[in-house]
PALO-461622 format. One line per field, with one value per residue (C-alpha): x, y, z; residue number from 1; residue in three letters. Coordinates in Angstrom, 1 decimal, always signed. Each point is the difference from the previous one (the first is absolute). Example, Ala and Ser with C-alpha at 12.3 -4.5 7.8 and 13.67 -1.06 7.14 Angstrom:
% residues 2
X: [+12.3	+1.4];
Y: [-4.5	+3.4];
Z: [+7.8	-0.7];
resi: [1	2];
resn: [ALA	SER];
END
This chain:
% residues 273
X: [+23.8	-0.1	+1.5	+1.6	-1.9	-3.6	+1.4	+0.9	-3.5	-1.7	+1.5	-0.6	-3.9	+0.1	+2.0	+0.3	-1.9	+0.4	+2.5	+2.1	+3.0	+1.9	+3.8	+1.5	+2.6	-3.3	-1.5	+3.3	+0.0	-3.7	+1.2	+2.4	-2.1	-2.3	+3.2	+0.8	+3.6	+1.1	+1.3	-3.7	-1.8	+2.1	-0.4	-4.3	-0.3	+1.6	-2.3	-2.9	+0.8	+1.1	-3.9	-1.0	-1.5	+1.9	+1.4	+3.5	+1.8	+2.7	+1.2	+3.6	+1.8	-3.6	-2.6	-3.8	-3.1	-3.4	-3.1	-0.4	-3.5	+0.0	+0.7	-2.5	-2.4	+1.6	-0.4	-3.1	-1.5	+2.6	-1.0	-4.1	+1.5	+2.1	-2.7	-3.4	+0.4	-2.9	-0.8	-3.9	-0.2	-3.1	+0.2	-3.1	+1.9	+1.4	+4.1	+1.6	+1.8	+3.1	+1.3	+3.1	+2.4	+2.6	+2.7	+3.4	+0.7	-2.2	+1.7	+0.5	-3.6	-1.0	+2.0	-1.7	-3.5	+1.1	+1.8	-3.2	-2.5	+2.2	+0.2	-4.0	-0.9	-0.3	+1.1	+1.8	-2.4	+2.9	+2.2	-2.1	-2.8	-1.2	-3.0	-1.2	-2.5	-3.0	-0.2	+3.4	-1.0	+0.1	+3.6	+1.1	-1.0	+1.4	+3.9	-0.4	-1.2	+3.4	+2.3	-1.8	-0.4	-4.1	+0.2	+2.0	-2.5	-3.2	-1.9	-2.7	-2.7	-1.9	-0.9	+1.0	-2.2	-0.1	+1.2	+2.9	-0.1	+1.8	+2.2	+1.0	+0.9	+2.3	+1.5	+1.3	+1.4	+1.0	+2.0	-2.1	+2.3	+3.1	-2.6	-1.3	+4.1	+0.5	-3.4	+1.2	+3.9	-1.4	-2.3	+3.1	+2.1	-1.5	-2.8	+1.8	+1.3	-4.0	-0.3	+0.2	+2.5	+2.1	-0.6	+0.0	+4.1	+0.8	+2.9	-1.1	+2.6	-1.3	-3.3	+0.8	+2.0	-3.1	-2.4	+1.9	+0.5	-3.7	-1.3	+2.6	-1.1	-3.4	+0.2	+1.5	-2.5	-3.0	+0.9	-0.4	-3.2	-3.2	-1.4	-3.4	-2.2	+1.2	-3.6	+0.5	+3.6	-1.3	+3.1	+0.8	+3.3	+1.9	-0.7	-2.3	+2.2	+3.0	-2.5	-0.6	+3.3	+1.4	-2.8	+1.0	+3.5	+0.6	-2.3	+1.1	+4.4	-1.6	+1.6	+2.7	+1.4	-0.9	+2.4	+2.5	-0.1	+0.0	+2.5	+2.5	-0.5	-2.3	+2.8	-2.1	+1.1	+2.9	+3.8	+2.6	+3.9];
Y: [+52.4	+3.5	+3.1	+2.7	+3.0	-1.4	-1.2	+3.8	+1.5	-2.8	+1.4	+2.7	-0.2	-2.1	+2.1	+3.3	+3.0	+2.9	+2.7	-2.7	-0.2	-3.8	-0.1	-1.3	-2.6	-1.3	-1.2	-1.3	-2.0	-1.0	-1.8	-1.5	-1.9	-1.4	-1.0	+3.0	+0.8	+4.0	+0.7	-1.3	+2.1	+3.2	-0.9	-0.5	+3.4	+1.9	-1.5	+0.5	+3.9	+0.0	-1.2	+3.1	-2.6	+1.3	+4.2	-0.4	+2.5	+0.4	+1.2	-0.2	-3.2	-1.8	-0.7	-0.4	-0.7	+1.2	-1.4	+2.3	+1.1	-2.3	-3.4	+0.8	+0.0	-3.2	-1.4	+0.9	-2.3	-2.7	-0.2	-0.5	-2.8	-1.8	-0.1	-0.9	-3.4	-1.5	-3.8	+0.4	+4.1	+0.3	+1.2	+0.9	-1.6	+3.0	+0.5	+3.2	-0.4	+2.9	+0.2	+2.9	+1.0	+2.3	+1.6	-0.6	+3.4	-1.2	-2.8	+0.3	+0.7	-3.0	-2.1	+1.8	-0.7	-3.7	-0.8	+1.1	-1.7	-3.2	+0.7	+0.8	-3.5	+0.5	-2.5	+0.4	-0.7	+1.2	+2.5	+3.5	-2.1	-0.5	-1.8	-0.6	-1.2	+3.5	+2.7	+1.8	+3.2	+2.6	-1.0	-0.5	+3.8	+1.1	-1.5	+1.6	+3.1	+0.0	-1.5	+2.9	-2.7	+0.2	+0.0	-2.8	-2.3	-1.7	-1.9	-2.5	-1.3	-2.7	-3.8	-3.0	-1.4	-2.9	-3.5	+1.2	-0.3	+1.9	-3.3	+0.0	+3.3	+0.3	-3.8	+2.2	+3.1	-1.0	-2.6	-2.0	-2.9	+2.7	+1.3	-3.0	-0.5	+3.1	-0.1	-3.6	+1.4	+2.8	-2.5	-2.5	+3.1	+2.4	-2.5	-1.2	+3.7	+0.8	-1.7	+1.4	-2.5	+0.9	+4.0	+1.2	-1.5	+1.7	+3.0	+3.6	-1.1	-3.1	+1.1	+2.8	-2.1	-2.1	+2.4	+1.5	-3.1	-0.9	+3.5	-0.2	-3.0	+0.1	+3.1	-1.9	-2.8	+2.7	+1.8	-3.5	-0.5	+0.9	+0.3	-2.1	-1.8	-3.7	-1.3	+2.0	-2.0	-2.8	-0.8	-1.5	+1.3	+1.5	+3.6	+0.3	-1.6	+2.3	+3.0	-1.1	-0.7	+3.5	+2.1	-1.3	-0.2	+3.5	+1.5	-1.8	+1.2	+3.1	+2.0	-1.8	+0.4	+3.7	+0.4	-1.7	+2.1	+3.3	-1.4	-0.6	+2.8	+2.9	+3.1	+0.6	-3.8	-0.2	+0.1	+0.5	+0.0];
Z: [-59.3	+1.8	-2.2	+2.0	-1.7	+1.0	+3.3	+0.6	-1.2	+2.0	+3.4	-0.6	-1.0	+3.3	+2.6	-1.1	+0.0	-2.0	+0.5	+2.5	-0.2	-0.6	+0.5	-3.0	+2.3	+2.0	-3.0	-1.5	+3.0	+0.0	-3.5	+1.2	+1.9	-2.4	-1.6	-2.8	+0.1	+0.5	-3.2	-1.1	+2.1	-0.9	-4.0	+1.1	+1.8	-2.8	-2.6	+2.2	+0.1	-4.0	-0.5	+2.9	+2.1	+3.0	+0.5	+1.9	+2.3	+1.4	+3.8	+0.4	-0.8	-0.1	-2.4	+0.8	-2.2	+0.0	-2.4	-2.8	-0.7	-3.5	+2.1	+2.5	-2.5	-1.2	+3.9	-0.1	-2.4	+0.6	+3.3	-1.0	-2.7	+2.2	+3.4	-2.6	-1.6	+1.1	-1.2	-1.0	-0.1	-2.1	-3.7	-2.3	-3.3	-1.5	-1.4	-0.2	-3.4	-0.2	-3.3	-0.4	-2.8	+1.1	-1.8	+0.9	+1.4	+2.9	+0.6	+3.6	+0.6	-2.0	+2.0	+3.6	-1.8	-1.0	+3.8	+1.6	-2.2	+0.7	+3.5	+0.4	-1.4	-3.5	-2.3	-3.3	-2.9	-2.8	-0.2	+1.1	+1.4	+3.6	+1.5	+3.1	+1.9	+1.0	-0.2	-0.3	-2.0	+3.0	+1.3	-3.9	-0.9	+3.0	-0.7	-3.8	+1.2	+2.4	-2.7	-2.8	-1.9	-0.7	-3.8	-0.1	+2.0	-0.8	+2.7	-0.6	+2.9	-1.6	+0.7	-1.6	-2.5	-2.1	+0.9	+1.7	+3.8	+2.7	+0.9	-3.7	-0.4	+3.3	-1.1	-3.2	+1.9	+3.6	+1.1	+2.6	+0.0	+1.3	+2.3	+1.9	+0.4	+1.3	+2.3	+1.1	+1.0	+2.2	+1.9	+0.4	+1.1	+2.3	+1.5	+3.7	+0.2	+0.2	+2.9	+3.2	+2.0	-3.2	-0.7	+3.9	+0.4	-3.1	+0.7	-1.4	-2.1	-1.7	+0.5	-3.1	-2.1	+0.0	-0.3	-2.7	-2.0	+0.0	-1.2	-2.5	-1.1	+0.4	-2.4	-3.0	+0.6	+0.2	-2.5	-2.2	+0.8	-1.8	+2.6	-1.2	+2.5	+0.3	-0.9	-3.4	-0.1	+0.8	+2.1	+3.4	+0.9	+3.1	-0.8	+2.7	+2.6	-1.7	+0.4	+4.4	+0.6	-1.4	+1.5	+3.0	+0.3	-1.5	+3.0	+2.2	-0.7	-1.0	+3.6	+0.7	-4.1	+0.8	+2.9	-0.9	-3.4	+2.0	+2.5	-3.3	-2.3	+1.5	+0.7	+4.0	+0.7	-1.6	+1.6	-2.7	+0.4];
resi: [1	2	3	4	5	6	7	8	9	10	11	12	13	14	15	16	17	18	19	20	21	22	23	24	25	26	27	28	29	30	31	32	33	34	35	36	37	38	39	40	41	42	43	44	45	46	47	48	49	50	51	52	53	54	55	56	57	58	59	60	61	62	63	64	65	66	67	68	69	70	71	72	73	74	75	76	77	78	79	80	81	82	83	84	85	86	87	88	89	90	91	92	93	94	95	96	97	98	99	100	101	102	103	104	105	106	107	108	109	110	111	112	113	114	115	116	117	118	119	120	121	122	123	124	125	126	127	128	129	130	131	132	133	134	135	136	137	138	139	140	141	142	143	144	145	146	147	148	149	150	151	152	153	154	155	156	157	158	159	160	161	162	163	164	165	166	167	168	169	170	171	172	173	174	175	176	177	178	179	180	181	182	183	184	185	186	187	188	189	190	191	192	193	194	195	196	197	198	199	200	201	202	203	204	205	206	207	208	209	210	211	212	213	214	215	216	217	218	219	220	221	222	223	224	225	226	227	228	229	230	231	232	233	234	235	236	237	238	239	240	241	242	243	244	245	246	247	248	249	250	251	252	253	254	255	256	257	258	259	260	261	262	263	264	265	266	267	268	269	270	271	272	273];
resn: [UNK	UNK	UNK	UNK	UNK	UNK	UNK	UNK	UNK	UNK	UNK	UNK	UNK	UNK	UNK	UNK	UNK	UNK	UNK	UNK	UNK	UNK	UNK	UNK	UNK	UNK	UNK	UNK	UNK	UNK	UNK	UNK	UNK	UNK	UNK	UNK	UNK	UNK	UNK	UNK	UNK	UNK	UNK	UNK	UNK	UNK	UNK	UNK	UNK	UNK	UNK	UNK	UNK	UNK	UNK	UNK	UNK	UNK	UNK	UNK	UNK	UNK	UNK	UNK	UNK	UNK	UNK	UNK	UNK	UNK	UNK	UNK	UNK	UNK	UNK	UNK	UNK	UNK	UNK	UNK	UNK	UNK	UNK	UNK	UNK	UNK	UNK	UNK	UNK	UNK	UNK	UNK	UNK	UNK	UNK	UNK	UNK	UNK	UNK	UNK	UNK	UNK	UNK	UNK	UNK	UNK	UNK	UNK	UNK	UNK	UNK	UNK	UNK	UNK	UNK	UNK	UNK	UNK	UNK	UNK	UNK	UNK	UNK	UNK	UNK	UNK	UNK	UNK	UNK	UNK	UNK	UNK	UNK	UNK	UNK	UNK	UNK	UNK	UNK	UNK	UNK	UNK	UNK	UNK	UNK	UNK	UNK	UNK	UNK	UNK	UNK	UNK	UNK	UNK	UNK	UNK	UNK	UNK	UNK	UNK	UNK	UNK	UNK	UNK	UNK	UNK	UNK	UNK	UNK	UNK	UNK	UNK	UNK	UNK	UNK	UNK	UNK	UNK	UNK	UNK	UNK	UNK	UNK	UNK	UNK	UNK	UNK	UNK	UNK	UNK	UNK	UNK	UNK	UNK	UNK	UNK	UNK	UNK	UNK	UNK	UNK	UNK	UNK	UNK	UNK	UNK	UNK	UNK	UNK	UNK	UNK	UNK	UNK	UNK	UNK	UNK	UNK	UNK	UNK	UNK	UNK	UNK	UNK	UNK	UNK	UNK	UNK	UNK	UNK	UNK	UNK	UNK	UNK	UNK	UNK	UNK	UNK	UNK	UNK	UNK	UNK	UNK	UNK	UNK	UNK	UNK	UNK	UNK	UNK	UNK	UNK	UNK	UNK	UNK	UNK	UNK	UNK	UNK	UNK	UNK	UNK	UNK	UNK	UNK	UNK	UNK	UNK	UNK	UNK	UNK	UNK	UNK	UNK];
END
């Protein structure tokens, strides 16, 4: 199900640059059609700027948004985790292991470390403790280093030894069984929308409202997914036709979603009453 928060910072990782201006009614209206009622939208766009995601400004009786310099970092490496699942991307057997105990005055910045390492593929070991598939360590030091929260991680690159084996391990942190659902629903939904004959009669219209729904859900699904080779799964599932269909479809709507987003809610195309 699509939230209205990462609907917003989606759009605007797609369609807009920084220091553009969006008109606060446009994008109302752009949510609107992917079915998110105004009162919705408004409640979204506040919250978005309480987390200082998005700097607003006003001119007159209107309201614009431009992308504040801490979510284009965010858009940044959402962007790179969304566009790279790969089905068989080679991995030399190491884990990043991120372990963290932070005190409860940097609670907010535990939560940002925690949403990203979720976000990023990690899975949840216990409570404080990540792993994932590579390795992580640059990108991992980075977020601390941004968060000031150095002395409160510890990072581990190692490989698994004993009898445990790489299927075993993911079986006991990630839920494949949730996965290969969610891989199977975006094949079912977005694969005659891939076609030609199908994605050429799209309106600009429809041809964002798709778009949009398969990034959004392509994101949830991705960021799932440890990302492991399927010959280390051992698995035989529709990632790889999941993979296809939203490489292609999400090129393919890429400019007419763009036009009909600056038609709606860029202030240069814009009529207002």
């Amino acid at each position: 199900m699509l939230q209205p928060q990462e609907v917003i910072l989606g759009l605007f990782g797609e369609y807009v640059k920084p220091r553009e201006k969006v008109w606060s009614g446009g994008l109302v209206q752009l949510l609107h059609d992917l079915h998110f009622s105004a009162a919705a939208s408004r409640i979204a766009l506040n919250r978005v700027v309480a987390r200082k995601l998005l700097d607003p400004m006003r001119r007159g009786k209107y309201v614009y948004y431009t992308i504040s310099p801490r979510l284009a970092h965010v858009h940044e490496e959402g962007r790179r985790q969304t566009f790279s699942v790969s089905t068989n991307a080679p991995w030399d057997g190491k884990w990043t292991l991120v372990w963290y105990s932070i005190p409860e005055k940097l609670r907010s910045k535990r939560g940002r470390l925690s949403r990203w390492l979720s976000f990023s593929g990690f899975g949840s070991l216990q409570d404080g403790t990540w792993i994932a598939p590579g390795d992580r360590e640059g990108a991992v030091v980075a977020l601390a280093h941004e968060l000031g929260l150095e002395d409160h991680v510890l990072i581990f690159v190692s490989k698994l030894t004993g009898a445990r084996t790489p299927r075993g391990l993911v079986d006991q942190v990630w839920n494949l069984s949730a996965l290969t659902g969610a891989y199977d629903l975006l094949a079912e939904e977005f694969s005659a929308y891939a076609r030609p004959a199908v994605s050429t009669k799209l309106s600009p219209r429809e041809a964002f409202i798709v778009r949009t729904r398969a990034i959004e859900m392509f994101r949830e699904t991705g960021s799932q997914d440890p990302r492991l080779p399927d010959s280390v799964l051992g698995m035989h599932w529709r990632r790889a036709e999941a993979i296809r269909l939203f490489d292609e479809l999400q090129r393919g709507l890429a400019a007419d979603a763009e036009r009909y987003f600056r038609e709606q809610a860029m202030p240069e195309n814009v009529r207002r009453n």
